[in-house]
mmCIF entry with sequence, helices, sheets and N, C-alpha, C, O atoms, coordinates in Angstrom:
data_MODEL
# 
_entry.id   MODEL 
# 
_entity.id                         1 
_entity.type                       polymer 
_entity.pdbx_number_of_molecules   1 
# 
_entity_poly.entity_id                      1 
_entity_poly.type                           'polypeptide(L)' 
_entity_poly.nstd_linkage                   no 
_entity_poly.nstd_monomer                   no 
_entity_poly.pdbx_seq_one_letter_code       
;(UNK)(UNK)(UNK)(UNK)(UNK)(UNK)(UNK)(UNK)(UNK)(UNK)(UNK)(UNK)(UNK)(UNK)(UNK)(UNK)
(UNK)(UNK)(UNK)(UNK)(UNK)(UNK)(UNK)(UNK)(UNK)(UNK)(UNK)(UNK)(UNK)(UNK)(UNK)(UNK)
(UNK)(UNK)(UNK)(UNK)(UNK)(UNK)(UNK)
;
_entity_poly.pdbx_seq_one_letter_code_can   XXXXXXXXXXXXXXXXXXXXXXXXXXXXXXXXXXXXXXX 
_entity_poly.pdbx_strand_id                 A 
# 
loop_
_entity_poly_seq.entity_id 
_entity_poly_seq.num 
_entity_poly_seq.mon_id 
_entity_poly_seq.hetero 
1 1  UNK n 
1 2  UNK n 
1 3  UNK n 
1 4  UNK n 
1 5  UNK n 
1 6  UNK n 
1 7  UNK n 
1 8  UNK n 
1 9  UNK n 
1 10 UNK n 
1 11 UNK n 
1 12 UNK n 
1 13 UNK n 
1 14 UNK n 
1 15 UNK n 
1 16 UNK n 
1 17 UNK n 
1 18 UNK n 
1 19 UNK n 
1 20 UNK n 
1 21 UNK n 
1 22 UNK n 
1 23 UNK n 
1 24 UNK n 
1 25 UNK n 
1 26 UNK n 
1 27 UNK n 
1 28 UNK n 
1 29 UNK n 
1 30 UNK n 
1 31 UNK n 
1 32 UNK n 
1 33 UNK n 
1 34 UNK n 
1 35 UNK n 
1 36 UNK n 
1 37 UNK n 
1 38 UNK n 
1 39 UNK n 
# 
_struct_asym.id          A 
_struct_asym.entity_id   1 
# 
loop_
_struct_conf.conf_type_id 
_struct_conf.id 
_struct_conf.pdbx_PDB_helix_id 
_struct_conf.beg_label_comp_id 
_struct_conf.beg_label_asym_id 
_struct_conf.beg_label_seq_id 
_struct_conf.pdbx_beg_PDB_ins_code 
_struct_conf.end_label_comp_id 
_struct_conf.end_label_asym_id 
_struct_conf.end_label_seq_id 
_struct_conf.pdbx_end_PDB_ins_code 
_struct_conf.beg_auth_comp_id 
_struct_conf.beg_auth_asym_id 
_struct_conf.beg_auth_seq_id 
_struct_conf.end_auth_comp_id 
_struct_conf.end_auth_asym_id 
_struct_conf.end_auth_seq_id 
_struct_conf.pdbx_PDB_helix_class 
_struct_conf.details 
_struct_conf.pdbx_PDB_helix_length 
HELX_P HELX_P1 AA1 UNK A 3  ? UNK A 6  ? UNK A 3  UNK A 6  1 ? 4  
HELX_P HELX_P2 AA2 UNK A 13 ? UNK A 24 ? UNK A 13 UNK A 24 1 ? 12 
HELX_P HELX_P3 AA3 UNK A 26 ? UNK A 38 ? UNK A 26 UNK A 38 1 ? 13 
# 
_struct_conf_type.id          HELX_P 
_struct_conf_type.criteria    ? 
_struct_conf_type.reference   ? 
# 
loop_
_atom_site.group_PDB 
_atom_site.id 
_atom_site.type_symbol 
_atom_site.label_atom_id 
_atom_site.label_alt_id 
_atom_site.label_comp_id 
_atom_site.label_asym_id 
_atom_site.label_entity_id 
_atom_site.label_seq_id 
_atom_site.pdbx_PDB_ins_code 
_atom_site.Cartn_x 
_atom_site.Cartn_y 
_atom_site.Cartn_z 
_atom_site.occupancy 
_atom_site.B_iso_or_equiv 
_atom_site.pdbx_formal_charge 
_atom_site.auth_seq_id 
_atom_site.auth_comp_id 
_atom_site.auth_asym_id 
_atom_site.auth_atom_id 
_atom_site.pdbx_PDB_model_num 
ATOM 1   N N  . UNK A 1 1  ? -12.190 9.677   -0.819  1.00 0.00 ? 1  UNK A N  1 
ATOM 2   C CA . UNK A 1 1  ? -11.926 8.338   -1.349  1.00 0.00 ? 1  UNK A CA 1 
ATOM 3   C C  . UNK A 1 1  ? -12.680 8.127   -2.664  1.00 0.00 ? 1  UNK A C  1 
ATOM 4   O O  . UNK A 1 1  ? -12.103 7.508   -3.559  1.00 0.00 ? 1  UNK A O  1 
ATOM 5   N N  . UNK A 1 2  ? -13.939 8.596   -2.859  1.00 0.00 ? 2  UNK A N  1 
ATOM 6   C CA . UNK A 1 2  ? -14.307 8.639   -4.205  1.00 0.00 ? 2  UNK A CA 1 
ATOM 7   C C  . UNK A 1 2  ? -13.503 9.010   -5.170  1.00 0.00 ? 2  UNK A C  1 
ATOM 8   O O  . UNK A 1 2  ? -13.386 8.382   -6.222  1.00 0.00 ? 2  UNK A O  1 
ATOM 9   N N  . UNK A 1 3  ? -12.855 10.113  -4.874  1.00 0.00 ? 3  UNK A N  1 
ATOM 10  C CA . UNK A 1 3  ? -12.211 10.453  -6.212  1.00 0.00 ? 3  UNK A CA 1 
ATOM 11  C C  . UNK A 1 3  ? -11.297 9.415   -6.899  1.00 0.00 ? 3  UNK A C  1 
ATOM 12  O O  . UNK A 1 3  ? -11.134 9.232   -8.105  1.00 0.00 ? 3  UNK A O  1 
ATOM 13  N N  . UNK A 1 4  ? -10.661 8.689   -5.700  1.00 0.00 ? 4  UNK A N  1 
ATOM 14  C CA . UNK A 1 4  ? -9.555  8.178   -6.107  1.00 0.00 ? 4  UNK A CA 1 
ATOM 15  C C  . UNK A 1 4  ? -10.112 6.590   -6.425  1.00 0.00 ? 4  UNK A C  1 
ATOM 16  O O  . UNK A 1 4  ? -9.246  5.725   -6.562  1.00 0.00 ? 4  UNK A O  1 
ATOM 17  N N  . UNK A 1 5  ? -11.229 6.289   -6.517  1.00 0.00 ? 5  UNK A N  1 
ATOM 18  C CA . UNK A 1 5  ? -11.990 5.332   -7.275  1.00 0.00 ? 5  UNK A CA 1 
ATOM 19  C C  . UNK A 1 5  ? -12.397 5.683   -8.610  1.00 0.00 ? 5  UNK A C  1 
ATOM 20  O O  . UNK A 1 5  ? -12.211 4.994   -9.613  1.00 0.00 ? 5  UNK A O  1 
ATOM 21  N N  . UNK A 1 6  ? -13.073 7.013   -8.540  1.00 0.00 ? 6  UNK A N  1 
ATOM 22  C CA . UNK A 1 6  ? -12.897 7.115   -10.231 1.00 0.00 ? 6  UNK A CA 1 
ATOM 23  C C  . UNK A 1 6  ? -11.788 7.587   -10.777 1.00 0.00 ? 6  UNK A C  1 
ATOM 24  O O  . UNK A 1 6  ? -11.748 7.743   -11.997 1.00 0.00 ? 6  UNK A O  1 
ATOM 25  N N  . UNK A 1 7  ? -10.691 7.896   -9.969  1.00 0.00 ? 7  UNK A N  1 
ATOM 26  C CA . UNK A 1 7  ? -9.636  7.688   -10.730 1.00 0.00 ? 7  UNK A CA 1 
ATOM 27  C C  . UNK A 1 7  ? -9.186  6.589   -11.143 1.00 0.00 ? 7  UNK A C  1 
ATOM 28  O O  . UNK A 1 7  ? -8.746  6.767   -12.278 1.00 0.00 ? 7  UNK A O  1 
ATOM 29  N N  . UNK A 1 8  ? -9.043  5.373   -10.763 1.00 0.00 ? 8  UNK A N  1 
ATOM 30  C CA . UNK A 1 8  ? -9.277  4.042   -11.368 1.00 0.00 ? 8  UNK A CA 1 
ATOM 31  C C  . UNK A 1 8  ? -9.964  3.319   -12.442 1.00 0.00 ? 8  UNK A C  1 
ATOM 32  O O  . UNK A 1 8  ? -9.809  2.225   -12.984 1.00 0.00 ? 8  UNK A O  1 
ATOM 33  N N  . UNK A 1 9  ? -10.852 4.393   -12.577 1.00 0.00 ? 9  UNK A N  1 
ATOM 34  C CA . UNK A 1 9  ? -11.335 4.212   -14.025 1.00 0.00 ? 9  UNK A CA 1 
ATOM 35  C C  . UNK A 1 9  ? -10.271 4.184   -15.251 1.00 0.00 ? 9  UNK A C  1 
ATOM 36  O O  . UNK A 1 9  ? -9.966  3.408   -16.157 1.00 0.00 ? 9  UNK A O  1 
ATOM 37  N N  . UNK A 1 10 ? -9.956  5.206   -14.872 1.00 0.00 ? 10 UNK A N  1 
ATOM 38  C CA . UNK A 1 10 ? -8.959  5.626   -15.606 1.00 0.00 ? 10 UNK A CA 1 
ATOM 39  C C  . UNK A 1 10 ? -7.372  4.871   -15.577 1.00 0.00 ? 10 UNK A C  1 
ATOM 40  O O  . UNK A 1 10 ? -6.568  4.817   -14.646 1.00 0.00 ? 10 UNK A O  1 
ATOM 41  N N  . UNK A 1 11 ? -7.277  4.334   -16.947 1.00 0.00 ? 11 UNK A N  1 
ATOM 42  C CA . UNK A 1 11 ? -5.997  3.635   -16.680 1.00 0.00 ? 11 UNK A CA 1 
ATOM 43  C C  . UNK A 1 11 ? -4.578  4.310   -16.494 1.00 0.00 ? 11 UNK A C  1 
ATOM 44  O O  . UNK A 1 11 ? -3.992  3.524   -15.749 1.00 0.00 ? 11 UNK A O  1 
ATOM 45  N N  . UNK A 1 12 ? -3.997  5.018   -16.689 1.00 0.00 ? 12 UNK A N  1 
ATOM 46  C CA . UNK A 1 12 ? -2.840  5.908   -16.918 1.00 0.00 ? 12 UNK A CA 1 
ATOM 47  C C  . UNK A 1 12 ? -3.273  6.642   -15.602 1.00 0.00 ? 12 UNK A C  1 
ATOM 48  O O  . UNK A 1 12 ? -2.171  7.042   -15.226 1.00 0.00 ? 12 UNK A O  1 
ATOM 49  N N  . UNK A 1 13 ? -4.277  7.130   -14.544 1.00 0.00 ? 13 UNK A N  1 
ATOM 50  C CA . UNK A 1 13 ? -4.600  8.042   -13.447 1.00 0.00 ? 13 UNK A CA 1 
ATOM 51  C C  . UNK A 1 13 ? -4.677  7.130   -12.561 1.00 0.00 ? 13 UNK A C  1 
ATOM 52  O O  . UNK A 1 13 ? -4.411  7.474   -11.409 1.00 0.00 ? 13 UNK A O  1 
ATOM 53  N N  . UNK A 1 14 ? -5.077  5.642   -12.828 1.00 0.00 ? 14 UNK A N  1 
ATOM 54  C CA . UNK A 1 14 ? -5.197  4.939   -11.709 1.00 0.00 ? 14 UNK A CA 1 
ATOM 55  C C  . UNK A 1 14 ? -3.856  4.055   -11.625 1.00 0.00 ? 14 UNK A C  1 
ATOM 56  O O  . UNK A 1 14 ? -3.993  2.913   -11.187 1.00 0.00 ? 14 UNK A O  1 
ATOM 57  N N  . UNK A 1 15 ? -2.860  4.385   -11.921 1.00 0.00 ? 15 UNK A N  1 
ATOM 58  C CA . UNK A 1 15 ? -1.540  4.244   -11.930 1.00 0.00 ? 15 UNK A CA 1 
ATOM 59  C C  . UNK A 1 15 ? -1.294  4.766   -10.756 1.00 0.00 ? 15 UNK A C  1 
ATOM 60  O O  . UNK A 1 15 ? -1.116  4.236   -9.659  1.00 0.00 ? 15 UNK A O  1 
ATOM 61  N N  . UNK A 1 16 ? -1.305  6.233   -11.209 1.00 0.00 ? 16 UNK A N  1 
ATOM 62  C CA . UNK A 1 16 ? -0.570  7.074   -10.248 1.00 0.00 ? 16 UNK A CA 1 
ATOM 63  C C  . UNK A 1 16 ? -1.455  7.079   -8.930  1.00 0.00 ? 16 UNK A C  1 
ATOM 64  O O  . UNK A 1 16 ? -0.817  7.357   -7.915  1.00 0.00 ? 16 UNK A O  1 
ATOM 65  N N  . UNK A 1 17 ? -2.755  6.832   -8.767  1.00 0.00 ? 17 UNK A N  1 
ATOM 66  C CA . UNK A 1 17 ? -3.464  7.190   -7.873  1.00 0.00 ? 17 UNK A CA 1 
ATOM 67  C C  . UNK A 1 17 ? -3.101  5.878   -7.087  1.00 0.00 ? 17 UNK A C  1 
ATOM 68  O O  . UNK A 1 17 ? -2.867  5.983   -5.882  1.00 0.00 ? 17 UNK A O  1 
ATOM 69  N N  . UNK A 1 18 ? -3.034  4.561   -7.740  1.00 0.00 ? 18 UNK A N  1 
ATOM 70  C CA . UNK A 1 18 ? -2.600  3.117   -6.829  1.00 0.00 ? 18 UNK A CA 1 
ATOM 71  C C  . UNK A 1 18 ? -1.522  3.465   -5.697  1.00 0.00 ? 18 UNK A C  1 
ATOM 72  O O  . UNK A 1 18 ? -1.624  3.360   -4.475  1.00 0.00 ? 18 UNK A O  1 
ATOM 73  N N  . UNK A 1 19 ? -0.203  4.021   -6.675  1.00 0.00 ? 19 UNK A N  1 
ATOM 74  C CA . UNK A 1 19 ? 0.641   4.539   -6.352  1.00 0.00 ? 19 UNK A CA 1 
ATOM 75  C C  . UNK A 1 19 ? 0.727   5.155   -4.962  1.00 0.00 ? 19 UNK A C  1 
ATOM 76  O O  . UNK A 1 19 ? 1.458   4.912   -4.001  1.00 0.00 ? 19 UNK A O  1 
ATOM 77  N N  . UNK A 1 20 ? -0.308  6.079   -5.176  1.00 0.00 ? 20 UNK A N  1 
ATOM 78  C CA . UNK A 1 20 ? -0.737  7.265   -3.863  1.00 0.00 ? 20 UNK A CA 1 
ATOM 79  C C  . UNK A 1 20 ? -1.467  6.775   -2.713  1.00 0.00 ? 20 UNK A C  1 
ATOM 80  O O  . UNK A 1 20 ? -1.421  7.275   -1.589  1.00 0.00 ? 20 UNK A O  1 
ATOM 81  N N  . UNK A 1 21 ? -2.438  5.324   -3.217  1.00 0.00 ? 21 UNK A N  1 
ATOM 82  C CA . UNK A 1 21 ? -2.748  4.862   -2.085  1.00 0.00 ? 21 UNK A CA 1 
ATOM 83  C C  . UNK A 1 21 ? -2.199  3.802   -1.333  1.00 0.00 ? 21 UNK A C  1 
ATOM 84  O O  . UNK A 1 21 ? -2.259  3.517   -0.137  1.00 0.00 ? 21 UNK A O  1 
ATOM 85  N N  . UNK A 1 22 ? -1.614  3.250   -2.373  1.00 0.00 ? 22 UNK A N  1 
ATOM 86  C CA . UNK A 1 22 ? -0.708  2.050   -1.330  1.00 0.00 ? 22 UNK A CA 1 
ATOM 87  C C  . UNK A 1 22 ? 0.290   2.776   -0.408  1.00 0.00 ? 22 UNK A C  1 
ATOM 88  O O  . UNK A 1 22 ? 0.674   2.201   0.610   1.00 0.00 ? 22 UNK A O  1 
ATOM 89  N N  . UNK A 1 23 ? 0.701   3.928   -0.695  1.00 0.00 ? 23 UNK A N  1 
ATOM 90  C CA . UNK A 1 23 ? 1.637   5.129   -0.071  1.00 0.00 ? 23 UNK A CA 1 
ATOM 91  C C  . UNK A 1 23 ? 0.480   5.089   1.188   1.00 0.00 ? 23 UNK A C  1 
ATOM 92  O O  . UNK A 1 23 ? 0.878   4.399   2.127   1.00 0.00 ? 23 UNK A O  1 
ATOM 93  N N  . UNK A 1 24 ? -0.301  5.436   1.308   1.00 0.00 ? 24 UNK A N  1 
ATOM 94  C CA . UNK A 1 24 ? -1.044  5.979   2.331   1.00 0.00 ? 24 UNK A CA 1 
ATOM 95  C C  . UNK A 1 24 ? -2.292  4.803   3.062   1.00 0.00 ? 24 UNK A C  1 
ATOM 96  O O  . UNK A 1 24 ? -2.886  5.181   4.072   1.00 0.00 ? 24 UNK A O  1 
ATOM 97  N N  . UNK A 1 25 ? -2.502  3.872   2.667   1.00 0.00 ? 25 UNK A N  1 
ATOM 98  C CA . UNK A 1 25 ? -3.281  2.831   2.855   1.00 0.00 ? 25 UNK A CA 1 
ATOM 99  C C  . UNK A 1 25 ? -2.900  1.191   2.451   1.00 0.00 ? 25 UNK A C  1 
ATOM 100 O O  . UNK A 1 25 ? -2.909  0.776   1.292   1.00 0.00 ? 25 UNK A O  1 
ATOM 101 N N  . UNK A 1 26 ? -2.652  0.571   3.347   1.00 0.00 ? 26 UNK A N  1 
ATOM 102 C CA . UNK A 1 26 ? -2.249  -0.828  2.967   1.00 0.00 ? 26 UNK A CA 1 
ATOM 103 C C  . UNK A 1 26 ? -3.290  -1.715  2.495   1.00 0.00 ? 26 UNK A C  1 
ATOM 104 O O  . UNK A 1 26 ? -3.231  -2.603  1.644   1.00 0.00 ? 26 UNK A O  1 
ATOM 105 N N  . UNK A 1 27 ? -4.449  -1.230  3.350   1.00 0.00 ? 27 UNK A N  1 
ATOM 106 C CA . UNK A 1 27 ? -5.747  -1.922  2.520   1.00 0.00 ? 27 UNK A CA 1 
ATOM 107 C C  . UNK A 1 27 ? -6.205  -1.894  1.221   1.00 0.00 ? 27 UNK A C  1 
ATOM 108 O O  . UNK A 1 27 ? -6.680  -2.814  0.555   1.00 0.00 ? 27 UNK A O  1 
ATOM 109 N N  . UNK A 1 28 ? -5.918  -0.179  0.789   1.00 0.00 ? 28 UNK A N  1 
ATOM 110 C CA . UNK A 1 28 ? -6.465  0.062   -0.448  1.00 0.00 ? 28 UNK A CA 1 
ATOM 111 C C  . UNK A 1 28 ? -5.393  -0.718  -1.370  1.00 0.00 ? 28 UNK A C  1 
ATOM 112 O O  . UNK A 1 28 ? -5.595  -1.111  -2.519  1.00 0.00 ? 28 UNK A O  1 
ATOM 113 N N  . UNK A 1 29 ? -4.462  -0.827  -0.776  1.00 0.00 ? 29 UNK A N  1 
ATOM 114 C CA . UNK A 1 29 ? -3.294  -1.234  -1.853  1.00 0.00 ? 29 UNK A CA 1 
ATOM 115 C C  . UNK A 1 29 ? -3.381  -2.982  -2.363  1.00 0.00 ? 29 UNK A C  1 
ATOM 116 O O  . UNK A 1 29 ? -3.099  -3.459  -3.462  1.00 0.00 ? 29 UNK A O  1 
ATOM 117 N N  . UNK A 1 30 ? -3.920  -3.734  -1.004  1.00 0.00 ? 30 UNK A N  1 
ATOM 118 C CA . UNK A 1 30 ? -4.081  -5.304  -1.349  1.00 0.00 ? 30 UNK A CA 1 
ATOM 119 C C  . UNK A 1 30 ? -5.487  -5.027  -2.391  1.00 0.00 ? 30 UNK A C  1 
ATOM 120 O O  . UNK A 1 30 ? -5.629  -5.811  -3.329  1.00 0.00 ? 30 UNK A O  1 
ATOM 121 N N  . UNK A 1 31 ? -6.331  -4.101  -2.237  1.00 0.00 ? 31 UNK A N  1 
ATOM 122 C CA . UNK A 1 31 ? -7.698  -4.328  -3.015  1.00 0.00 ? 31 UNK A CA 1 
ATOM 123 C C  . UNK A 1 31 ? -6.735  -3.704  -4.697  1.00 0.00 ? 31 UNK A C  1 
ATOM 124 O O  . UNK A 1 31 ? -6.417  -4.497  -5.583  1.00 0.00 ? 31 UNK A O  1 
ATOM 125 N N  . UNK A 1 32 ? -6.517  -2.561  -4.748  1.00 0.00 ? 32 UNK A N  1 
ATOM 126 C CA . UNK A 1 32 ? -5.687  -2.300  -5.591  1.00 0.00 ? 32 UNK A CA 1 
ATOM 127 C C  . UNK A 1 32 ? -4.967  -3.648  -6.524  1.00 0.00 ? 32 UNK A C  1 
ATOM 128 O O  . UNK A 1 32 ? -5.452  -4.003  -7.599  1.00 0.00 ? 32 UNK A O  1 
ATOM 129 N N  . UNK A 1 33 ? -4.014  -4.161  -6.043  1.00 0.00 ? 33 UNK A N  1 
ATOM 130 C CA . UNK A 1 33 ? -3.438  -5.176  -6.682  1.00 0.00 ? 33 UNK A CA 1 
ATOM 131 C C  . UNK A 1 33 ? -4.701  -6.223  -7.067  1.00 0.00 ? 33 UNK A C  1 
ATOM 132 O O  . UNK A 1 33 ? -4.734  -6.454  -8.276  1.00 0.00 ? 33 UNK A O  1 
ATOM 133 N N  . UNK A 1 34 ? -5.731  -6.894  -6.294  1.00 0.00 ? 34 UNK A N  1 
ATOM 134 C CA . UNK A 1 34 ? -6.161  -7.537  -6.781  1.00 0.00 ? 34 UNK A CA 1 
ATOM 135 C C  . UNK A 1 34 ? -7.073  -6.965  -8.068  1.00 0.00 ? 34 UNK A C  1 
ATOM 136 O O  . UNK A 1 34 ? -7.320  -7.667  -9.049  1.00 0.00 ? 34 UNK A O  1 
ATOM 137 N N  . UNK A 1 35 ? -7.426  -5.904  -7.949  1.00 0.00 ? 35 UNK A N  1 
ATOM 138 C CA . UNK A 1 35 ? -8.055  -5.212  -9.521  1.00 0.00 ? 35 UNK A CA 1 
ATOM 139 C C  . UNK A 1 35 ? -7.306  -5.070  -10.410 1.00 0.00 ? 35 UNK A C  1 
ATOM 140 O O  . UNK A 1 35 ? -7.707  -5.125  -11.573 1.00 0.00 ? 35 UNK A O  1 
ATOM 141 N N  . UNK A 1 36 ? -5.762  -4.804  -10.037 1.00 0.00 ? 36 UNK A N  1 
ATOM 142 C CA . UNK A 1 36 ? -4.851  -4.813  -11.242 1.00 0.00 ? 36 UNK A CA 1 
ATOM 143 C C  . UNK A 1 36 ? -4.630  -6.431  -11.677 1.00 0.00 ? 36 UNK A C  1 
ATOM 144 O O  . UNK A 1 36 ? -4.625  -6.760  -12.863 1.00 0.00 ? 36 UNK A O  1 
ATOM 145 N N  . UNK A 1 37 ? -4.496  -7.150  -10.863 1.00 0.00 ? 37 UNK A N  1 
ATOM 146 C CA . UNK A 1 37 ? -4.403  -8.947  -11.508 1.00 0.00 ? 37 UNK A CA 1 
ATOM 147 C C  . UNK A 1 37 ? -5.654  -9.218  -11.959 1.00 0.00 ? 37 UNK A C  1 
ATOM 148 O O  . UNK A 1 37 ? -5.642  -10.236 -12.650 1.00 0.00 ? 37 UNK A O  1 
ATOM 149 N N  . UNK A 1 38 ? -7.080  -8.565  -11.819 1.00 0.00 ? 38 UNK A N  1 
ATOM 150 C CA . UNK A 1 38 ? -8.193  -8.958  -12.382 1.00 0.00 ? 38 UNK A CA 1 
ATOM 151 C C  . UNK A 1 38 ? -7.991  -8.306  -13.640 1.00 0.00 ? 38 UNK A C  1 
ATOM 152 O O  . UNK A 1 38 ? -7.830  -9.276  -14.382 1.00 0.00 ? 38 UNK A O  1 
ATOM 153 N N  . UNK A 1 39 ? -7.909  -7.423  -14.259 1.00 0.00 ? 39 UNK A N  1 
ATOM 154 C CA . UNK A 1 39 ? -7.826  -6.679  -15.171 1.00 0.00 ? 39 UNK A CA 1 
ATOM 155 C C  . UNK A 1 39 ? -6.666  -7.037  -16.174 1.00 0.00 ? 39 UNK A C  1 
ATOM 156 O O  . UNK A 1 39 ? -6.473  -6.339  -17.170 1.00 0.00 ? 39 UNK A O  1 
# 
């Protein structure tokens, strides 16, 4: 799971990585969206 936090650093990686976790995690995906509407 780290990785795919600092992949979020990264804008263009934390695309695809959102992508990969809302695929695989519904939690990561509501925290996800709310960092993308914060941002």
């Amino acid at each position: 799971m780290s990785t795919n936090f600092i992949a979020v650093l990264r804008p263009e990686t934390a695309f695809a990585s959102l992508v990969e976790l809302t695929s695989q995690i519904d939690d990561d995906a509501s925290m996800a969206r709310m960092i993308l509407s914060a941002g």
